[in-house]
C-alpha positions as a Markdown table, in Angstrom:
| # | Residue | x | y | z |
|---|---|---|---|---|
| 1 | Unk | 84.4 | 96.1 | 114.7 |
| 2 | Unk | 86.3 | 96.0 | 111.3 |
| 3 | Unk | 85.2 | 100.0 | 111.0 |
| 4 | Unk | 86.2 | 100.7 | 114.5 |
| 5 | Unk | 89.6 | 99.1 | 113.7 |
| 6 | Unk | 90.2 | 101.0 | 110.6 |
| 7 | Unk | 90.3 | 104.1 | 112.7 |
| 8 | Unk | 92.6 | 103.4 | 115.6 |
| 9 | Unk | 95.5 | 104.7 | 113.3 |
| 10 | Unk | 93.8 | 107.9 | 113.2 |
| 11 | Unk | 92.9 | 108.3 | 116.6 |
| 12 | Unk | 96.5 | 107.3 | 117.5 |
| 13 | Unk | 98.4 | 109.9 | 115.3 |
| 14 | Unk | 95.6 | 112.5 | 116.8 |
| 15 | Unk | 96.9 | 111.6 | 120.3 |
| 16 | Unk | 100.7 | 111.7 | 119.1 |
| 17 | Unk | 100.7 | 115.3 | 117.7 |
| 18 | Unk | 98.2 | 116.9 | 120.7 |
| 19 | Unk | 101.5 | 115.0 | 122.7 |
| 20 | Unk | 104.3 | 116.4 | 120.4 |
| 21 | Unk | 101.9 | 120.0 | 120.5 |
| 22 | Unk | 102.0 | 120.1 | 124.4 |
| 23 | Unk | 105.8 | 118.7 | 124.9 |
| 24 | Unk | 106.7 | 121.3 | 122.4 |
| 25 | Unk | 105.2 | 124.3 | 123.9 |
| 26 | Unk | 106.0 | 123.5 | 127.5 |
| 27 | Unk | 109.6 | 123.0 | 126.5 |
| 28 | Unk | 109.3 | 126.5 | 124.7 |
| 29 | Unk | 108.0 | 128.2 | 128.0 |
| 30 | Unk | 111.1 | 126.6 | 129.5 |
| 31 | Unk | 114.3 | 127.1 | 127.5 |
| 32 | Unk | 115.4 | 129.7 | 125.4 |
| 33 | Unk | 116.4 | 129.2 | 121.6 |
| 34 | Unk | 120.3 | 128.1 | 121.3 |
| 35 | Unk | 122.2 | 127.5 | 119.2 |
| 36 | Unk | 124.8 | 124.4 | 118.1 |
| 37 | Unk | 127.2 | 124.3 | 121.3 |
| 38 | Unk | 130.5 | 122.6 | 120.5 |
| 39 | Unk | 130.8 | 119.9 | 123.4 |
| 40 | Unk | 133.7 | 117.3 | 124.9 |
| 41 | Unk | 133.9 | 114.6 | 122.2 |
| 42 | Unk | 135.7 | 112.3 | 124.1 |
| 43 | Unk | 132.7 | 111.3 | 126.4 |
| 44 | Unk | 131.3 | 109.6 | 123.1 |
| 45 | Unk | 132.6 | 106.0 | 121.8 |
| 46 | Unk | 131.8 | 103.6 | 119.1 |
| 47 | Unk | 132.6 | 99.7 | 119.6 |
| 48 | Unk | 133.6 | 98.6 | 116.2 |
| 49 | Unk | 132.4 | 94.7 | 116.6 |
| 50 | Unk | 134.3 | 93.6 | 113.7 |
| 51 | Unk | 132.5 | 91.2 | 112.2 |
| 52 | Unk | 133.3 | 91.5 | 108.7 |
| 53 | Unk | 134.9 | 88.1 | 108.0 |
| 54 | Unk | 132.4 | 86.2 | 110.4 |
| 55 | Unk | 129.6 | 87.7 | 108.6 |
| 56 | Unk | 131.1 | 87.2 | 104.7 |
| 57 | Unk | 131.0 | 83.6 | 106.1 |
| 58 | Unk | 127.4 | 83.4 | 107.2 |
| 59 | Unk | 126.4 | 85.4 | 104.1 |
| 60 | Unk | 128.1 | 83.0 | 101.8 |
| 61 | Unk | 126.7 | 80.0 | 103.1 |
| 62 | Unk | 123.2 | 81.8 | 102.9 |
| 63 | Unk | 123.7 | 82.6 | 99.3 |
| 64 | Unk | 123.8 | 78.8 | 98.0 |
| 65 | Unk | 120.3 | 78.8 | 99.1 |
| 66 | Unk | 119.5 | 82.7 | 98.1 |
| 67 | Unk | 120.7 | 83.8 | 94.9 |
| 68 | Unk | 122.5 | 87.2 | 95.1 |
| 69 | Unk | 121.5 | 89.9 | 93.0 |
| 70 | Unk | 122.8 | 92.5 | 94.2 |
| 71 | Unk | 121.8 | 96.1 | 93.5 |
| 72 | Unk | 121.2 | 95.7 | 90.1 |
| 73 | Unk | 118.5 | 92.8 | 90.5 |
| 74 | Unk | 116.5 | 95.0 | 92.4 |
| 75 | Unk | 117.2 | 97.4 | 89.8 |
| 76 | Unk | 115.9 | 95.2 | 87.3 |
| 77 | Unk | 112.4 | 94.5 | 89.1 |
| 78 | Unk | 111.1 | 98.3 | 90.3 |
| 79 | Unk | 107.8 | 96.7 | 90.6 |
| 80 | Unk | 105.8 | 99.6 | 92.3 |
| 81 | Unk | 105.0 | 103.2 | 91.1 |
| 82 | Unk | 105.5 | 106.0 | 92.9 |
| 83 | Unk | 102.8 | 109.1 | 92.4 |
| 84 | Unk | 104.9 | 112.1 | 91.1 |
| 85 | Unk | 103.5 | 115.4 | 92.3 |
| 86 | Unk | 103.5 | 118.9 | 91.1 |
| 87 | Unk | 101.7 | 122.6 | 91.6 |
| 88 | Unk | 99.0 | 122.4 | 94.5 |
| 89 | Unk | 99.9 | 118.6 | 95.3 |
| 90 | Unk | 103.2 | 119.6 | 96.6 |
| 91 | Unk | 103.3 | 119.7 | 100.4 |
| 92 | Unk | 105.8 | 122.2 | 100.4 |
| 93 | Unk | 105.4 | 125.1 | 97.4 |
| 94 | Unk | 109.6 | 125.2 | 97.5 |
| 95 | Unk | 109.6 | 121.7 | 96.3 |
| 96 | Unk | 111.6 | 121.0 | 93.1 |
| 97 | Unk | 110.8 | 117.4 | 92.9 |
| 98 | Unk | 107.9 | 115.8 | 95.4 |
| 99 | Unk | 105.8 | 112.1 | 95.1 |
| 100 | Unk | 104.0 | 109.4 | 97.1 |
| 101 | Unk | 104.3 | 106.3 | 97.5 |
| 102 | Unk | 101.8 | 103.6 | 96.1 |
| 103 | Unk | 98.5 | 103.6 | 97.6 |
| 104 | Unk | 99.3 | 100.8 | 99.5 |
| 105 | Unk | 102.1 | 101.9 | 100.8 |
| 106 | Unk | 101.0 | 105.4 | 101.4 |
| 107 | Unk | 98.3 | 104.3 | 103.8 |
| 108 | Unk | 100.1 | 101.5 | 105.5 |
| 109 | Unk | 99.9 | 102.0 | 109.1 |
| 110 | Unk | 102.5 | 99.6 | 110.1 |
| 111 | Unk | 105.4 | 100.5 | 107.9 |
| 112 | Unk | 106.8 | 104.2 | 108.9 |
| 113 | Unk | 109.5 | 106.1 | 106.7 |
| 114 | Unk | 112.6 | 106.8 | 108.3 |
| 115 | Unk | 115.7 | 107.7 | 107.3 |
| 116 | Unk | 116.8 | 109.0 | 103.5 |
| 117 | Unk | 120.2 | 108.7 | 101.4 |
| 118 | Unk | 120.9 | 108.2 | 98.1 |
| 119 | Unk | 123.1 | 107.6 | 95.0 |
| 120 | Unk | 124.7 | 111.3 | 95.3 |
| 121 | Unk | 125.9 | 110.0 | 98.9 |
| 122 | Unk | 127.0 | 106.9 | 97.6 |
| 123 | Unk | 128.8 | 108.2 | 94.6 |
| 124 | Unk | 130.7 | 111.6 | 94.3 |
| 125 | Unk | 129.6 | 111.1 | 90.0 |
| 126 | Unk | 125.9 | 111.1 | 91.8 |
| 127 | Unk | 124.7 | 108.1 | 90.1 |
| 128 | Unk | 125.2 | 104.3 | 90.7 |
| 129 | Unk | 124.4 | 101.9 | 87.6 |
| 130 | Unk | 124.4 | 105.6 | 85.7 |
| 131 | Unk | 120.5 | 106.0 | 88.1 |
| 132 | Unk | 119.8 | 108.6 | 89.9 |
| 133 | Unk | 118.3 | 106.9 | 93.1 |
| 134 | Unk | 117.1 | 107.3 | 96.4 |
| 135 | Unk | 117.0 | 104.8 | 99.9 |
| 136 | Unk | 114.2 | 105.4 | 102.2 |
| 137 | Unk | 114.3 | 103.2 | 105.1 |
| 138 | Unk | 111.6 | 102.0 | 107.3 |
| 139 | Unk | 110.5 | 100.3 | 110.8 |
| 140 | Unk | 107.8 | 98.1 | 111.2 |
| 141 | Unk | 105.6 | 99.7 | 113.9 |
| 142 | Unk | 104.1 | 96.7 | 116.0 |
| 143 | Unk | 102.0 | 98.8 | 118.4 |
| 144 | Unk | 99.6 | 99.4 | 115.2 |
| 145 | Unk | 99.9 | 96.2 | 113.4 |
| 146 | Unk | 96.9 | 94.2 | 115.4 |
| 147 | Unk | 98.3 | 91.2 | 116.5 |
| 148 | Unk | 101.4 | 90.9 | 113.5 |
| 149 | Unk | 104.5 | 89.9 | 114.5 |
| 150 | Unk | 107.2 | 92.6 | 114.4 |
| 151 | Unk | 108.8 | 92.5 | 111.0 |
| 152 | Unk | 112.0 | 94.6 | 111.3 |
| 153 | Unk | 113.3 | 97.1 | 109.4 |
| 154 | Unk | 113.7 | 97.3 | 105.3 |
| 155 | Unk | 115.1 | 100.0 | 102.2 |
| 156 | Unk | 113.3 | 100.7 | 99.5 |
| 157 | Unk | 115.3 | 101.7 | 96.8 |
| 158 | Unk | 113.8 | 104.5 | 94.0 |
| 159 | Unk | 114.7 | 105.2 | 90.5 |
| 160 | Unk | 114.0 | 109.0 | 89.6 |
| 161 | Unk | 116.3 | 109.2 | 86.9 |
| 162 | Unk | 113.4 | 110.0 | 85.2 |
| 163 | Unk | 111.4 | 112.0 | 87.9 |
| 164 | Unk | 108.0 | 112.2 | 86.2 |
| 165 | Unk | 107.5 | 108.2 | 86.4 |
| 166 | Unk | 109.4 | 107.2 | 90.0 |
| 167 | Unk | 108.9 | 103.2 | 90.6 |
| 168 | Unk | 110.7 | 101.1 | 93.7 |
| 169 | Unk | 111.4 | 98.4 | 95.1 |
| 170 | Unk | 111.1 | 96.7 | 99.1 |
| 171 | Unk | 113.9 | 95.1 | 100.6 |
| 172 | Unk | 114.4 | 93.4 | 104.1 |
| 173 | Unk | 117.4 | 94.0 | 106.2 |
| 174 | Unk | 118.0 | 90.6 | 107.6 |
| 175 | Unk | 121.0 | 89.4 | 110.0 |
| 176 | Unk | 122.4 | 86.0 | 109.1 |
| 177 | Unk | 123.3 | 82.7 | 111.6 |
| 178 | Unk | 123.7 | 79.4 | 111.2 |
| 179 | Unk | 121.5 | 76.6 | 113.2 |
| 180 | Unk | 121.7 | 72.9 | 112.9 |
| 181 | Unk | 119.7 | 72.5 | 109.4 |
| 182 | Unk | 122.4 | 74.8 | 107.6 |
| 183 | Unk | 122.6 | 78.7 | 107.0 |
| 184 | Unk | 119.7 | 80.7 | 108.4 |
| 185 | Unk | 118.5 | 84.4 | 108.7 |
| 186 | Unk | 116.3 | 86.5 | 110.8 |
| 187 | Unk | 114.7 | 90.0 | 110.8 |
| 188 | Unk | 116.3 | 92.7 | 112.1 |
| 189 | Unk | 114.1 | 94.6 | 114.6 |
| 190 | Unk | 115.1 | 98.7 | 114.9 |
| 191 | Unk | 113.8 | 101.8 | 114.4 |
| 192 | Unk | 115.8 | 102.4 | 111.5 |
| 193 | Unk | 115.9 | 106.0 | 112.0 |
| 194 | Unk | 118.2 | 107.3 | 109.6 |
| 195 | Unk | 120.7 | 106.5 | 106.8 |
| 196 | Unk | 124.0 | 106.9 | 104.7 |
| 197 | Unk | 124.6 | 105.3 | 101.4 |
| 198 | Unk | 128.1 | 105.6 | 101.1 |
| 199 | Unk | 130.8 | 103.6 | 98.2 |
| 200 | Unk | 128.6 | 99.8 | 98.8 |
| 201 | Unk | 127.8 | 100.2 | 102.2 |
| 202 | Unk | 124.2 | 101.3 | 103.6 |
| 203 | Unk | 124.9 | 102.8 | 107.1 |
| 204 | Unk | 121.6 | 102.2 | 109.2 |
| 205 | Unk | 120.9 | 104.0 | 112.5 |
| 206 | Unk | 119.6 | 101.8 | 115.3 |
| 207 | Unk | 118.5 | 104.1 | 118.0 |
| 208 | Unk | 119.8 | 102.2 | 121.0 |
| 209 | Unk | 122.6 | 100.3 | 119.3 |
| 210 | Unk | 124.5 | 102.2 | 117.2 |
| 211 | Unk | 125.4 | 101.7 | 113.6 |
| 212 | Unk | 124.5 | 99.0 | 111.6 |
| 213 | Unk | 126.4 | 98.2 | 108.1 |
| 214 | Unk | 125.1 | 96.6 | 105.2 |
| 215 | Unk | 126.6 | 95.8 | 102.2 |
| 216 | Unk | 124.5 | 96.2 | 98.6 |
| 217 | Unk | 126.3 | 93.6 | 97.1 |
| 218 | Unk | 124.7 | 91.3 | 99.0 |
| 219 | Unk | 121.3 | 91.5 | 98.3 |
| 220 | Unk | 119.6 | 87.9 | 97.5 |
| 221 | Unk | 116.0 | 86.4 | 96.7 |
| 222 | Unk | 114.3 | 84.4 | 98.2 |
| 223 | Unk | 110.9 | 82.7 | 97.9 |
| 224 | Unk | 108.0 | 85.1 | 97.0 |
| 225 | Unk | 105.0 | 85.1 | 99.1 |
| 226 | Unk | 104.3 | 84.0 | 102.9 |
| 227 | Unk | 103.8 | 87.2 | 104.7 |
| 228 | Unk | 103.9 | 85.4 | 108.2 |
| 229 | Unk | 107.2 | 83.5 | 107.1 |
| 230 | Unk | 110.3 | 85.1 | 107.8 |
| 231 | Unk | 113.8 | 82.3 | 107.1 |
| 232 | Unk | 114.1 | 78.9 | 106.3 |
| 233 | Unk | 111.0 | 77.0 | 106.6 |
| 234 | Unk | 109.7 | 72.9 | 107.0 |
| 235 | Unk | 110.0 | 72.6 | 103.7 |
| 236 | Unk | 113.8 | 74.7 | 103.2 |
| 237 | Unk | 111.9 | 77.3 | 101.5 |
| 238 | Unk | 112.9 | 80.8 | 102.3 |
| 239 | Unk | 110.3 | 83.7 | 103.3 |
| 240 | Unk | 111.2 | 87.6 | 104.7 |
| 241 | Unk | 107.6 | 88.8 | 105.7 |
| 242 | Unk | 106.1 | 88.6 | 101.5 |
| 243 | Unk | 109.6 | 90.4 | 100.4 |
| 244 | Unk | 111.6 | 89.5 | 97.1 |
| 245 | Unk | 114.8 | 90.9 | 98.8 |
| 246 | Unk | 116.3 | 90.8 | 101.7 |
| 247 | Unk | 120.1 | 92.3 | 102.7 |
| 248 | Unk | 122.0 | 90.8 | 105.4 |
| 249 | Unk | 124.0 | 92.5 | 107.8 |
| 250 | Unk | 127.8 | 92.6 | 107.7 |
| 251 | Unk | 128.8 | 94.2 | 110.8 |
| 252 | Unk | 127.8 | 96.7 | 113.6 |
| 253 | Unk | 129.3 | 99.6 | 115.3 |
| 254 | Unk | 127.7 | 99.2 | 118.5 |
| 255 | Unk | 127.6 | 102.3 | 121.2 |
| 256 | Unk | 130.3 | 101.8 | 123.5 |
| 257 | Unk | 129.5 | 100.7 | 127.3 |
| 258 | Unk | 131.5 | 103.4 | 128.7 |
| 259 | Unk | 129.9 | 106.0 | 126.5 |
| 260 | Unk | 127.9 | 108.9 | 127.7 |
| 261 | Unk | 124.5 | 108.2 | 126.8 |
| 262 | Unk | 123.3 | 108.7 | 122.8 |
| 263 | Unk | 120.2 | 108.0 | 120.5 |
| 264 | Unk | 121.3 | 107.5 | 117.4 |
| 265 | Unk | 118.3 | 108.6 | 115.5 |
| 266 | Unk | 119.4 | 110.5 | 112.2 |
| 267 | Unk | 122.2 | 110.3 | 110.1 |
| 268 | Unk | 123.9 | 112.3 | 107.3 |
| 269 | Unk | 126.6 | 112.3 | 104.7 |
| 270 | Unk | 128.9 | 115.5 | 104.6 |
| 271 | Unk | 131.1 | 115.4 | 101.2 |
| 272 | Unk | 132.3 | 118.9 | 101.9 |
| 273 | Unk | 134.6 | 117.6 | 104.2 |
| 274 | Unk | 138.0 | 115.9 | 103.0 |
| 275 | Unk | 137.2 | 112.9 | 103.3 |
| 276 | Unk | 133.6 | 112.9 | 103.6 |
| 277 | Unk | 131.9 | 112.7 | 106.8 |
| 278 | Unk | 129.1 | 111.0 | 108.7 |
| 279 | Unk | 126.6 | 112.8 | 110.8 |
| 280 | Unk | 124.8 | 111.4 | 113.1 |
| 281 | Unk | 121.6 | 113.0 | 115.4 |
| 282 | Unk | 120.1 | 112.2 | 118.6 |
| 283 | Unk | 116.4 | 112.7 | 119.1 |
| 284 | Unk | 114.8 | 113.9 | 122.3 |
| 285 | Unk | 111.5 | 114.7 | 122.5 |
| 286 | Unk | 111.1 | 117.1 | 125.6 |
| 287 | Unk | 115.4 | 118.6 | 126.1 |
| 288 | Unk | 117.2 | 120.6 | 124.2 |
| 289 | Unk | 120.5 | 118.9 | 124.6 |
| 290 | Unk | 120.2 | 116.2 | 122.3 |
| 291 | Unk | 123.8 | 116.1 | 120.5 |
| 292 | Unk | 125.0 | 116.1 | 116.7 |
| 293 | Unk | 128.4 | 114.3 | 116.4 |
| 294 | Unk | 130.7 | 114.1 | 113.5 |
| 295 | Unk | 132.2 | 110.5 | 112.7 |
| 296 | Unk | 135.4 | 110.4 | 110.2 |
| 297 | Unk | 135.1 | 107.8 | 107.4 |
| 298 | Unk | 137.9 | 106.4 | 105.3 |
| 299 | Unk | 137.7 | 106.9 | 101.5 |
| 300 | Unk | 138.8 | 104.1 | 100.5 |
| 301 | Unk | 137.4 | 101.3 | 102.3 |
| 302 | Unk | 134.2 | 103.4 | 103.3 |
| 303 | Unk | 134.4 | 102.1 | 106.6 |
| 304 | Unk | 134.3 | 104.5 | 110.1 |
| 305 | Unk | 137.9 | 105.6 | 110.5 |
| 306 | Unk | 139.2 | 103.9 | 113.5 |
| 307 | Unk | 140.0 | 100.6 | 114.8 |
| 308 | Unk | 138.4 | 98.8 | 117.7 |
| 309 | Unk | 136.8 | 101.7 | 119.6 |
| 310 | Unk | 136.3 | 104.5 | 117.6 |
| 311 | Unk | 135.5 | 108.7 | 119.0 |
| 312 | Unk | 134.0 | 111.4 | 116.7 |
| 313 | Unk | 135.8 | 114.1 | 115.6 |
| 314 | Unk | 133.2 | 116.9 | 116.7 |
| 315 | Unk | 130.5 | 117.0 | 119.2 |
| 316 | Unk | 127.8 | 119.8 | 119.7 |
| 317 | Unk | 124.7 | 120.2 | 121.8 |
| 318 | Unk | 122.0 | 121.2 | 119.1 |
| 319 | Unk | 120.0 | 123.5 | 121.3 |
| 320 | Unk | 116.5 | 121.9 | 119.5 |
| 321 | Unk | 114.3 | 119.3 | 120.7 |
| 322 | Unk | 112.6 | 116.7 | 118.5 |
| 323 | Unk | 114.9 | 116.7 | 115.5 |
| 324 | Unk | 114.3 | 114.0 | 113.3 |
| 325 | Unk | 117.2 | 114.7 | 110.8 |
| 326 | Unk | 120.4 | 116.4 | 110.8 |
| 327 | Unk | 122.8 | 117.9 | 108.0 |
| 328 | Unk | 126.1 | 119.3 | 107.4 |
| 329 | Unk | 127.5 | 121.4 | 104.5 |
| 330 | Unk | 130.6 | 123.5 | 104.6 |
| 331 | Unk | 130.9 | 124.4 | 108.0 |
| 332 | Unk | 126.6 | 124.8 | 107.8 |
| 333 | Unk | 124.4 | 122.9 | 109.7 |
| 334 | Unk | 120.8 | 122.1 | 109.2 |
| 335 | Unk | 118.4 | 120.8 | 111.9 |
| 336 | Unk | 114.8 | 119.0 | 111.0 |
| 337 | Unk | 112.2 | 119.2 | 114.1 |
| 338 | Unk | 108.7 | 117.8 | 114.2 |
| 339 | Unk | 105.6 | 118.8 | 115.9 |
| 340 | Unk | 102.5 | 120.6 | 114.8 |
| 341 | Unk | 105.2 | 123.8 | 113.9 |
| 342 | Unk | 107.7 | 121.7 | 112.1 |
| 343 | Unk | 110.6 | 123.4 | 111.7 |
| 344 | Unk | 114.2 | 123.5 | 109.3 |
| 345 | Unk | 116.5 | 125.3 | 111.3 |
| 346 | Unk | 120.1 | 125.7 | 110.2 |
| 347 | Unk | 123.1 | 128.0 | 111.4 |
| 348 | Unk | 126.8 | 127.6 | 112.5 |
| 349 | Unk | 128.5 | 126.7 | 115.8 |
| 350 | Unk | 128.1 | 129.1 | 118.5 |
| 351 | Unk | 126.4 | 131.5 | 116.1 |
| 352 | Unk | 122.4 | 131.9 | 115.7 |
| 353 | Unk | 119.9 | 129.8 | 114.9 |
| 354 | Unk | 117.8 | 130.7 | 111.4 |
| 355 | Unk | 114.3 | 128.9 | 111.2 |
| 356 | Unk | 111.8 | 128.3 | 108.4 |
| 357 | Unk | 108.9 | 126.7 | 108.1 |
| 358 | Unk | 109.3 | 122.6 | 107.4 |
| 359 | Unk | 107.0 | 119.8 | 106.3 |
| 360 | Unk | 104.4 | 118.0 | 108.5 |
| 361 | Unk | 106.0 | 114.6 | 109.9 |
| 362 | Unk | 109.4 | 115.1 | 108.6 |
| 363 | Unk | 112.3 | 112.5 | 108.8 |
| 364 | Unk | 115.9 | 111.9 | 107.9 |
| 365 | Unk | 117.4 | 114.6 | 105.7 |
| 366 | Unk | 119.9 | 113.7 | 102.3 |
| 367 | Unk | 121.7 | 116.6 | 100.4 |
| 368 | Unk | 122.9 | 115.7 | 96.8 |
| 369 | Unk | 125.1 | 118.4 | 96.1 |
| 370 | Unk | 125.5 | 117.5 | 92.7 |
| 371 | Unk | 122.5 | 118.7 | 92.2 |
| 372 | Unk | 122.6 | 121.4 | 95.2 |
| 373 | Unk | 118.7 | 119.7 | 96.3 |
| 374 | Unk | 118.1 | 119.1 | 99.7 |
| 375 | Unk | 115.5 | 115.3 | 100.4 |
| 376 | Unk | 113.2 | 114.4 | 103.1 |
| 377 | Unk | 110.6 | 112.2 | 103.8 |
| 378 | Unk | 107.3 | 111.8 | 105.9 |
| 379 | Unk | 105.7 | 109.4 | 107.7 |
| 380 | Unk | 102.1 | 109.6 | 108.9 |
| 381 | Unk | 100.3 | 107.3 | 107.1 |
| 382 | Unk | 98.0 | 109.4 | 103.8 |
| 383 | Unk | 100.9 | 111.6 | 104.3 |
| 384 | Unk | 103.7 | 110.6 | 103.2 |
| 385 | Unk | 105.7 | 112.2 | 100.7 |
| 386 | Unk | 109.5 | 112.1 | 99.5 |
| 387 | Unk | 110.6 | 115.7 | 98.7 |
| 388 | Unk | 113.4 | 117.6 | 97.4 |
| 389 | Unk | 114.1 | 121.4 | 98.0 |
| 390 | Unk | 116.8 | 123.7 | 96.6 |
| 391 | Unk | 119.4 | 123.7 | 98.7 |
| 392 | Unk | 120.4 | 127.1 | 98.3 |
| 393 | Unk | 116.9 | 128.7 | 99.1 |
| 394 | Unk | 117.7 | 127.4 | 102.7 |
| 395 | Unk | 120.9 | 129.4 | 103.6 |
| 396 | Unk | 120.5 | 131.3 | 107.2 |
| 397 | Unk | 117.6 | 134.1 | 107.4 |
| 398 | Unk | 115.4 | 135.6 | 109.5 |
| 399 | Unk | 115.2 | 133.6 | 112.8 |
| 400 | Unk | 112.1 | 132.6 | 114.3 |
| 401 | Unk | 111.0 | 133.7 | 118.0 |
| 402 | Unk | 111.1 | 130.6 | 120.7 |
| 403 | Unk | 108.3 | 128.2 | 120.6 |
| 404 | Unk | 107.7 | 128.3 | 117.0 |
């Protein structure tokens, strides 16, 4: 039984890409390739639940029970070791810089890779604590966890300053309340699609919600061990699921409920733009229309620009199903798809689409343009690699017929 269990994983990701195989070719058959299609922006809203102060209140009650240690106490205690690839163990022969996560973590069919950011989104000097780091985030994928509880969504947070010995560290995003023993938190259960580092705050796409906010200087400890344990138990001990760190929420920009309808399923950082930008995608598995929308940020608070309800400032139909991460560079835009012909498409509004050939089980896409490299991640489990590629060696080209 234990051996017949071990393979369900397996079996399940066979039937998933035969799926993503068929959808893919049978929307192929149907539609022509297009390109992005600027679209009405104005059918698209944001609710800006403003929950700043009530959450700083929440947060600092929690912390006389959970030491904060912010980003640099994570920092300080990278305790697993990434495998750093090179020649043949690439998965893409473009790569620049390519690893694995720890064996664990590599095979770990309940915690998926998701979305990608780091410190040359959160920092226009490309570093934060003078590291070079990258955020991966990751949902906790109940279906294949036998029985577990659902344990949320967490960041893992990876130092490759030095990019021939990467290490990380796990951290829980958690949402703070208060019950009638004293300050309290819980998981936080989304898909955690993608993500933008940007000044303190971790922008976190949750599919059906919208935008969730986190702020890095709030990162506390809590009690080691207790995997089943998530919050203040019998005994005022506190547990997140046998993580060191967890990170509460600070507020949520929630899709408005006279909003056309929107997955928010990727998102980017665009520093081209004055100020920078947020991109965000919405993943579809069997149309063509899902839509790529621009969101205006201010530069000093690095909060969405905007007060209570909040519109983007562009809006285009992408003209590609099942993209899984979306980015924007000078007027450029770049489109990540999955399936058994994964593709990085990229091209201008109105204009033509240029493919290339893309990584198997690709996610969220990050540019640093300090150092002009382009990041992704994977998720199938004995798969999964973080990756960067020369931007540059990605500009438009030859485009590739429908269906592939």
């Amino acid at each position: 039984m234990t051996k017949l269990r071990e393979c369900y994983p397996a079996i399940f990701f066979s039937v998933v890409l035969t799926l993503i195989f068929l959808s893919g070719t049978s929307t192929a058959l149907a539609q022509g390739r297009r390109g992005l299609t600027p679209i009405s922006r104005s059918q698209f809203r944001l609710h800006n639940e403003n929950k700043w102060s009530e959450s700083a209140t929440l947060n600092s009650a929690l912390s006389t029970h959970c030491k904060i240690v912010s980003l640099q106490g994570v920092l300080g205690n990278l305790t697993h070791k990434a495998q750093a690839l090179s020649g043949n163990s690439k998965p893409l022969p473009a790569a620049k810089i390519a690893f694995r996560w720890d064996a664990a973590d590599d095979k770990d069919s309940r915690w998926f890779p998701q979305g990608v950011t780091g410190s040359g989104d959160a920092s226009q000097s490309g570093l934060v604590a003078n590291r070079q780091l990258i955020a991966v985030s990751w949902h906790f994928n109940e279906l294949l966890a036998f029985g577990a509880a659902d344990q949320g969504a967490r960041v893992s947070f990876i130092d490759i300053t030095k990019p021939g010995i990467p290490r990380y560290q796990h951290v829980l995003f958690v949402e703070s309340f208060k019950d009638k023993l004293g300050p309290n938190f819980r998981a936080l259960k989304f898909h955690a699609g993608g993500m933008v580092w940007y000044g303190d705050y971790l922008y976190v796409a949750d599919a059906t919600v919208g935008l969730r906010v986190f702020d890095l200087t709030k990162i506390m400890q809590v009690d080691p061990g207790k995997t089943h344990e998530i919050g203040r138990n019998g005994k005022g001990q506190y547990h997140a699921h046998d993580h060191v760190y967890i990170l509460p929420q600070v507020n949520c920009y929630r899709l408005h409920s006279k909003s056309s309808k929107l997955r928010f399923s990727s998102l980017s950082l665009d520093r081209s733009t004055k100020p920078p930008s947020l991109i965000s995608g919405d993943y579809k598995v069997l149309s063509r229309r899902g839509k790529l929308l621009r969101w205006g940020l201010n530069n000093k608070s690095h909060r969405l620009e905007g007060k209570a309800d909040i519109k983007p400032i562009e809006a285009y139909e992408m003209g590609q199903s099942r993209v899984q991460g979306v980015l924007s560079w000078k007027g450029q835009f770049w489109m990540a798809s999955s399936g058994l012909r994964p593709r990085l498409r990229t091209g201008r509004p109105r204009s033509k689409i240029h493919a290339r050939p893309w990584v198997l089980g690709p996610e969220d896409l990050y540019f640093d343009c300090g150092s002009s490299l382009l990041w992704t991640a994977t998720e199938f489990p004995r798969r999964r690699y973080i990756l960067a590629v020369p931007l540059p060696g990605l500009e438009e080209r030859k485009s590739v017929k429908p269906g592939r």
